[in-house]
N, C-alpha and C positions, 0 to 999 in steps of 0.2 A: 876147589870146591865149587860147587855147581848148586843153583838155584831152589834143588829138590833134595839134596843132599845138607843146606844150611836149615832149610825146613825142619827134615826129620832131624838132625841135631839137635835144633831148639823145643820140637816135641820131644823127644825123649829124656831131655833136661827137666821138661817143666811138665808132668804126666798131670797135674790137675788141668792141663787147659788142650781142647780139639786137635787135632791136626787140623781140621781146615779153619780153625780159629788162628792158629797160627802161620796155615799161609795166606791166609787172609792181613795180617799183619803185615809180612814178609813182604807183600805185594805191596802195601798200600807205601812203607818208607820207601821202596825204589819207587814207585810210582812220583810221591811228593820229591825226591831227590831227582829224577828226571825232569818234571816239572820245573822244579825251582830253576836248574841250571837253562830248560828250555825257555826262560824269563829273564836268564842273564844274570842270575843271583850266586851267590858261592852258598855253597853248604860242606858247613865246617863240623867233624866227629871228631872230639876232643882226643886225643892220645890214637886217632887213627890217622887220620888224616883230612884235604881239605878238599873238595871236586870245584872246580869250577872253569868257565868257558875261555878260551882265548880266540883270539881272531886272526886268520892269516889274510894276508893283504893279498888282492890279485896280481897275478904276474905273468913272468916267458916262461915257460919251460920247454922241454926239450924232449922228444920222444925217443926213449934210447934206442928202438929197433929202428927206427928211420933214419935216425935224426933232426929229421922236420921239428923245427916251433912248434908250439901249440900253447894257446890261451888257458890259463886256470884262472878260477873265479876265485873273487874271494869267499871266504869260507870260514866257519866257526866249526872249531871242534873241543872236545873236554880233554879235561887236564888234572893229572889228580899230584898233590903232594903229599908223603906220609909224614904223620905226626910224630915229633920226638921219643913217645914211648914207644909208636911200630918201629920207627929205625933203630932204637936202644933194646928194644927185643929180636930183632931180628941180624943185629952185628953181637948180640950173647953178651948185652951188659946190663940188662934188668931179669 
């Protein structure tokens, strides 16, 4: 599902409220959810799951067409875990 796709869902769900009231919504939780993680924060969806940042440490690596070394930096990136009710609906036991 894609960004325009979760939109029109939630308006056709909910017909007393805009469409661009609701992607105005839609925008502003990724917004605050990107935010928060770019702050370093977890944001935790109860029965979805939990996003938040880890850190990779810099090191060698290794350019597979060369083989040559090469420096990487260290680096933050996101990490999402799913909540016991996604993974209990999604292995068919809720």
């Amino acid at each position: 599902m894609i960004r325009s796709e979760l939109i029109q869902k939630i308006a056709d769900e909910n017909p007393h409220l805009y469409q661009r009231d609701v992607e105005r919504i839609v925008n502003t939780i990724f917004e605050e959810v990107t935010g928060a993680m770019s702050r370093g924060d977890r944001v935790e969806l109860r029965g979805f799951g939990a996003f938040s940042v880890k850190k990779r440490d810099a090191r060698v690596g290794r350019n597979p067409r060369t083989g040559a070394t090469v420096h990487v930096e260290e680096k933050h990136v996101p990490f999402f875990k799913t909540g016991k009710l996604l993974r209990d609906r999604l292995n068919g036991k809720a």
